[in-house]
C-alpha positions in Angstrom: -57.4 105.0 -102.1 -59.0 105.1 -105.7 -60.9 102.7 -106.8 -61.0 101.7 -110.2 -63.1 99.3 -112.6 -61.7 96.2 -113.7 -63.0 94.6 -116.8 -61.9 91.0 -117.5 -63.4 90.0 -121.4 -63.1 87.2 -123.5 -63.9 88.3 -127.7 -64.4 86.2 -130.6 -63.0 88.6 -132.4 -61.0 92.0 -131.7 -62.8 93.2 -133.8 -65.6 93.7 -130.8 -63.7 95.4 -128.8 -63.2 99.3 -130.6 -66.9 100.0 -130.1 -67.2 98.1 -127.4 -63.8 100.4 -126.0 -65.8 103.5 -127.7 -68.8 103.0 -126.0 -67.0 103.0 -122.7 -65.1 106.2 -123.9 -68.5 107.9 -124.5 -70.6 106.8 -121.3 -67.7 108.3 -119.1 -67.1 111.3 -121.1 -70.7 112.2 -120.6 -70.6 111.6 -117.2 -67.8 114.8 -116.2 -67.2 114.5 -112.4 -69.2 111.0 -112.3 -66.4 109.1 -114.6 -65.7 105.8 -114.0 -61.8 104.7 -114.8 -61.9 101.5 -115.8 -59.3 98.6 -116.9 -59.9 95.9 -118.9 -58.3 92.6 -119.2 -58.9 90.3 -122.6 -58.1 88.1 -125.1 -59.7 87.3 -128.3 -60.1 84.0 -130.3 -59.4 84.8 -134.1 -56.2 85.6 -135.4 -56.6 89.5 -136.0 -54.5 92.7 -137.8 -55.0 95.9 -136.5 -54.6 98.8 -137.6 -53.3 102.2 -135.8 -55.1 105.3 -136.3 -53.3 106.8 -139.2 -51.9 104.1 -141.2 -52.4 103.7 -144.4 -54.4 100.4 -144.5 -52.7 100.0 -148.4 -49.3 100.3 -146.6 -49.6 97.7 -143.7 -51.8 95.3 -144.5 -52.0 92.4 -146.9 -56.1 92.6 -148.1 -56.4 89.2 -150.2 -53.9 87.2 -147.6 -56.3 88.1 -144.9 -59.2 87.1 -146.5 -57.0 83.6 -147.6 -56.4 83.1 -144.0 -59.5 84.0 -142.3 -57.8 86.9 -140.5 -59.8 89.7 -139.2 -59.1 93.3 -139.7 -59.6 95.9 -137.7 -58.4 99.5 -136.9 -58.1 101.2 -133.1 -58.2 105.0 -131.8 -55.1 105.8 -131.0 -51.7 105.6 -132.7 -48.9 103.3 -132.8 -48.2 100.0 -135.7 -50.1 97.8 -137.5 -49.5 94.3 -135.0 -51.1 90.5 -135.7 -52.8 88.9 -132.9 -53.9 85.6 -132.4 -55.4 83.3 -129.4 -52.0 83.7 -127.1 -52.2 87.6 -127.3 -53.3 88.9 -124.1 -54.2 92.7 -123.7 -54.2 95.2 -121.1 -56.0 98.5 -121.8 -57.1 101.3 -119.5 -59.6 104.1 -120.1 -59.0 107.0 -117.1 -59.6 110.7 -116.3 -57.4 112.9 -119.1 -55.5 114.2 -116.0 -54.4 111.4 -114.6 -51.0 112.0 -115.8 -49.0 115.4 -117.1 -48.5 114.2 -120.2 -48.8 111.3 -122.5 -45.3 110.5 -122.7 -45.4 109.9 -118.8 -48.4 108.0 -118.9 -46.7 106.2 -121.2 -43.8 105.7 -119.3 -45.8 104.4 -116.2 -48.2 102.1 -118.0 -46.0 100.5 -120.5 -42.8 100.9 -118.4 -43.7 99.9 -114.7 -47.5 98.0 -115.1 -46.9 96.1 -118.4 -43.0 95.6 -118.0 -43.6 94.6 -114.6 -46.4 92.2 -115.3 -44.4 90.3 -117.9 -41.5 90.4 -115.4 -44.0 88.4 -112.8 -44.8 86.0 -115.4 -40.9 85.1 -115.8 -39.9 86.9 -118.4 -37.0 88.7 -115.9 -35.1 90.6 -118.9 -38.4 92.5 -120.0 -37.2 96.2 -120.3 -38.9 99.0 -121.3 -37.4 100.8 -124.9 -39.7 103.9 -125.4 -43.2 105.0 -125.4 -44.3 101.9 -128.3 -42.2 98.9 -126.9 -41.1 96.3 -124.2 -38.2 94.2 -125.5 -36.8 90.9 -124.0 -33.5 91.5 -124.8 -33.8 93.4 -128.5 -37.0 91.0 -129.3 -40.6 92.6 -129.1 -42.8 91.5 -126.8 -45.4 94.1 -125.9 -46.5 97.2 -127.8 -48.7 100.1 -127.0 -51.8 102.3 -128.4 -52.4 105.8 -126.8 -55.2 108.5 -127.4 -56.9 111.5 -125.5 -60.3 110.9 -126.4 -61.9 114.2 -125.2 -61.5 113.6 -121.0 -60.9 110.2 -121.5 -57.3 109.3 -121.6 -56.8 105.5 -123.3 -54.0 103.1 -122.8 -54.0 100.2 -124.7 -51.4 97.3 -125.0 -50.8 93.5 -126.3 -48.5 91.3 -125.0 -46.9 88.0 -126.5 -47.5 85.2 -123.8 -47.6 82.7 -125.7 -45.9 82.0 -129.2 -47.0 84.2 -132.3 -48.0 82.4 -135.2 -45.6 84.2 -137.2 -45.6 82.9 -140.3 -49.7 83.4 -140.9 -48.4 87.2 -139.6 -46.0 87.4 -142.2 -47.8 86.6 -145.1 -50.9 89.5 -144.0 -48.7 92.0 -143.0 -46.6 93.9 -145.3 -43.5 94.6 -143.5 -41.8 97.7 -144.1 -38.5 98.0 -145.1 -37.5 99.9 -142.0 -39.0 98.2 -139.3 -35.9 97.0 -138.5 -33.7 100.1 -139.7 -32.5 101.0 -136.1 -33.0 97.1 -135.0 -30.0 94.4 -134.5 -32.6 91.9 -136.1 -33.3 91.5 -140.2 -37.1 89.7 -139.9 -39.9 89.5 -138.0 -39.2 86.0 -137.1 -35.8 87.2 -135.2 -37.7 90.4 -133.8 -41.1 89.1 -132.2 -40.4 86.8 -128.9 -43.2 85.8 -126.2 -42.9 84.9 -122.3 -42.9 81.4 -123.5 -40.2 81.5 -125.7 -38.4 83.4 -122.6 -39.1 81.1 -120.2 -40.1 77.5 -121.5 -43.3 77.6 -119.8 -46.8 79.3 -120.9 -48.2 80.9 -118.1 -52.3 80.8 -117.9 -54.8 83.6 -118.1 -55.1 83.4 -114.4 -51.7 84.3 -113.8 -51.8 86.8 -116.0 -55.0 88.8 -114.9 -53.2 88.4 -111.4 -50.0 89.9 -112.6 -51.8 92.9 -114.3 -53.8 93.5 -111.5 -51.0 93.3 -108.9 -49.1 95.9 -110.8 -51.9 98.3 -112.0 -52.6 98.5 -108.3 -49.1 99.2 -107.2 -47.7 101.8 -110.0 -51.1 103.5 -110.4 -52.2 103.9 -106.7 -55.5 102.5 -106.9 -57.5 99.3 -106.1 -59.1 97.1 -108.5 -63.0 96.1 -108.1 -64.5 93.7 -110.6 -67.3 94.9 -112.5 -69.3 94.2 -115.3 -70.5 96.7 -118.5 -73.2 98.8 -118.1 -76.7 98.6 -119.8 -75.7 102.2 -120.8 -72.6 100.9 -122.2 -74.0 97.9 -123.7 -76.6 100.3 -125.6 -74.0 103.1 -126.9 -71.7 99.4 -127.9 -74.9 98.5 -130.3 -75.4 101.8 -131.6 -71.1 102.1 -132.5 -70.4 98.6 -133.3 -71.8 99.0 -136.8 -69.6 101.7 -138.1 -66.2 100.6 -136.2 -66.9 97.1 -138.0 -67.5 98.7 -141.3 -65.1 99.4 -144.3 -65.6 103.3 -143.8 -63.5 103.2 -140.4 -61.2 100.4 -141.6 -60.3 102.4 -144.6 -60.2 105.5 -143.0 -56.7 105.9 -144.1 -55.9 104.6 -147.3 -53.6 105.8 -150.2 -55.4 103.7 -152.8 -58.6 105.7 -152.3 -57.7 109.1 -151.5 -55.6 108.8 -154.9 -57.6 106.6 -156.9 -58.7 109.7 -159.1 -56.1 112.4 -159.8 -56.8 115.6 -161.3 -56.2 116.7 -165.3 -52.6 116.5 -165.9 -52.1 116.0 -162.1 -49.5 113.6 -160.5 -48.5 112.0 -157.4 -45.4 111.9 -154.7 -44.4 109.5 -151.8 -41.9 110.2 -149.3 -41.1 107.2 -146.6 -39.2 108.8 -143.8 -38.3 107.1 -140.3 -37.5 109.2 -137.8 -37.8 107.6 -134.3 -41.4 106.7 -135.6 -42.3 106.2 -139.5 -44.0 108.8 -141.2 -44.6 108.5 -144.5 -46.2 111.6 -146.9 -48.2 111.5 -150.1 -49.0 114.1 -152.1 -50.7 114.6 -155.2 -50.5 117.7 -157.5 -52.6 119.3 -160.2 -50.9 120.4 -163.9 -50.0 123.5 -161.9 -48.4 122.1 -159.9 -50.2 123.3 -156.7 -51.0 120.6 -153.9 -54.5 118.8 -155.0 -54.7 116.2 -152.0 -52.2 115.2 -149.1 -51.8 112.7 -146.8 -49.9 111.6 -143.7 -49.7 108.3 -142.3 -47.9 106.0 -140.1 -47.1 104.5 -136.9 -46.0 107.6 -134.5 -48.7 109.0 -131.8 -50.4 112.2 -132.6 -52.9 114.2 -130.3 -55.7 115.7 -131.1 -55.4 113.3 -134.3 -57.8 115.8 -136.2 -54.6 118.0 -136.5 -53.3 115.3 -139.2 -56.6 116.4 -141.4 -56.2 119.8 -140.5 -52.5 120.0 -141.9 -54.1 118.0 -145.0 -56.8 120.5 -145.9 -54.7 123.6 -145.4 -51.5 122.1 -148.0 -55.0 121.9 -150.3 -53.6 124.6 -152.9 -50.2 125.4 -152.2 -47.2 125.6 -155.0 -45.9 122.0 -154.2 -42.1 123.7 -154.5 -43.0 126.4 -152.0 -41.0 124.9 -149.1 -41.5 127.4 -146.5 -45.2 127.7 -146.6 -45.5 123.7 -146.7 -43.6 124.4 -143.7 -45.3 126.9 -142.0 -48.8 125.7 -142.7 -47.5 122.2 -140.5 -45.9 124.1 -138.1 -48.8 127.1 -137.4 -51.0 124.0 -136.8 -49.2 121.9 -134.0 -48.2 125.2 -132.4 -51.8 126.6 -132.4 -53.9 123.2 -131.2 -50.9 122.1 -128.6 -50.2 118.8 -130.4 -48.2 116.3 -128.7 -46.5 114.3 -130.6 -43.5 111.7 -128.5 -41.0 110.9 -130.1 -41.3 113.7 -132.9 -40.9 117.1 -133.7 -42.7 119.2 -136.6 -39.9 118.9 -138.6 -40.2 115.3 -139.0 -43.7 115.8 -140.6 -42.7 118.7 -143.1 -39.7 116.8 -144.4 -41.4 114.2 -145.6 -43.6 116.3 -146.8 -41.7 118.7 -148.7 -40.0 115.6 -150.2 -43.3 114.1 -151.3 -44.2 117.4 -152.7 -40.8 117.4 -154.8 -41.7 114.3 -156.8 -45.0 114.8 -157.3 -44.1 118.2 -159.0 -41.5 117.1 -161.0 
């Protein structure tokens, strides 16, 4: 049998956790045949909104509320939504060989569907059930969510789960909550669509309980055992070099509409297009007095790998006519197609709609 690292981490702030996830990520990367897999099991102390890889930061997240509240910001590798934590989030993330599973919808399935769904089952919340590759429900209430990357050989899995009771009103006033988030949901507000195994079960279970459930079920649907462990120096020392930049405004801006458009061109003019599919996506585009494509962007909460594809679809609309439909078209398509993108949930045509529309606007 397998044996795998287990990782069990208290933060001040999850903001120390990307580099200190990254630095991991790196170590075993370098390592080839010599990887270690690892899980980790932790919570953090300050209330917290993060980020997923290619959201638009202007978008998502309420900058002056945070600051008001004292909430930290912070922005992960890997894709999914923009969620708040606070001090009864736990998480549950694991960093393994790239092979480990066919695909990432499957690791998906078995991560978020059998270890995390069955974890918050042992904790008492009986009715948890597994909706697709982002969510576990109780009943049509959110109670886990997931973040998913290929990081060269490293495959990452990453979830939060509700155990006890989000503070939901300090989430609602730092997170801008888009109008479809609950489009294709039998709830109208976040207050009606966030639950926790607390409010399931009357009873808040204890960090014991749950580093016992997730290691009883990472054992069982992964096939491996579970040895404690601590970080490594090497880790610690690749954590000091990272933890800088991942901290810094650079990464947490990484994508952001206000930025990338702050300056348009001579006579030039910009386009948005909000589209949800089964994940949002939404498209901006700016144009020069020619109307060719200037800058474009893509952002949202839908899993994309290799991400670099997104800036590589960006660059290449760079100089298009912004009405030429099938050459916005083909440049997205010829792109997925040639680097193998997987992207669940989606297909190519949900990124050049958007697009096109986006395009449309800004030309007009």
């Amino acid at each position: 049998m397998k044996k795998i690292r287990i990782l069990e981490i208290a933060y001040e702030s999850l903001s120390e956790h990307e580099p200190l996830r990254r630095a991991i990520i790196e170590v075993r990367n370098q390592a080839g045949k010599d990887a270690i897999n690892t899980v980790m099991i932790f919570s953090v102390k300050r209330p917290c909104v993060q980020l997923g890889e290619f959201q638009d930061i202007d978008e998502e997240v309420n900058v002056q509320e945070c600051q008001r509240w004292g909430v930290d910001i912070s922005r992960r590798v890997g894709g999914g939504g923009c969620i708040f934590y606070d001090d009864q989030t736990r998480f549950a993330v694991a960093l393994l060989d790239r092979g480990f599973f066919e695909s990432m919808e499957e690791a998906a399935r078995v991560w978020q569907g059998e270890i995390i769904t069955g974890t918050l089952r042992n904790l008492g919340a009986k009715e948890a059930w597994y909706r697709h590759i982002g969510d576990v429900q109780i009943g049509p209430t959110k109670v886990s969510g997931l973040g998913a990357a290929i990081i060269q050989n490293t495959l990452y899995l990453g979830s939060f789960m509700n155990i006890g009771t989000p503070r939901v009103e300090l989430a609602a006033k730092v997170l801008k909550i888009p109008p479809e988030k609950f489009a294709d949901k039998p709830v109208s507000q976040l207050e009606d669509y966030v639950t926790s195994v607390e409010k399931a079960t009357g009873r808040l279970p204890s960090m014991e309980e749950f580093r016992q459930a997730v290691r009883q079920n990472a054992e069982r649907f992964l096939g491996v055992e579970l040895i404690p462990g601590e970080t490594a120096p090497e880790e610690k020392e690749v954590f000091e070099k990272l933890q800088p930049f991942y901290t810094s405004a650079e990464w947490i801006y990484k994508r952001s509409s206000g930025q990338k458009f702050s300056d348009l061109p001579l006579g030039g003019k910009k386009g948005k297009f909000r589209y949800k599919a089964r994940k949002l996506i939404i498209a901006h585009v700016s144009v020069d007095q020619r109307k060719r494509i200037d800058q474009a962007m893509l952002c949202g909460d839908f899993f994309i790998q290799p991400g670099e594809a997104l800036e590589e679809i960006e660059k290449n609309l760079q100089g298009l006519e912004a009405r030429d439909e099938e050459k916005i078209s083909r440049v997205v398509k010829e792109i997925l197609e040639r680097k193998q993108v997987q992207i669940p949930l989606l297909t190519p045509e949900d990124f050049v709609f958007p697009l096109i529309q986006a395009a449309k606007e800004a030309a007009l």
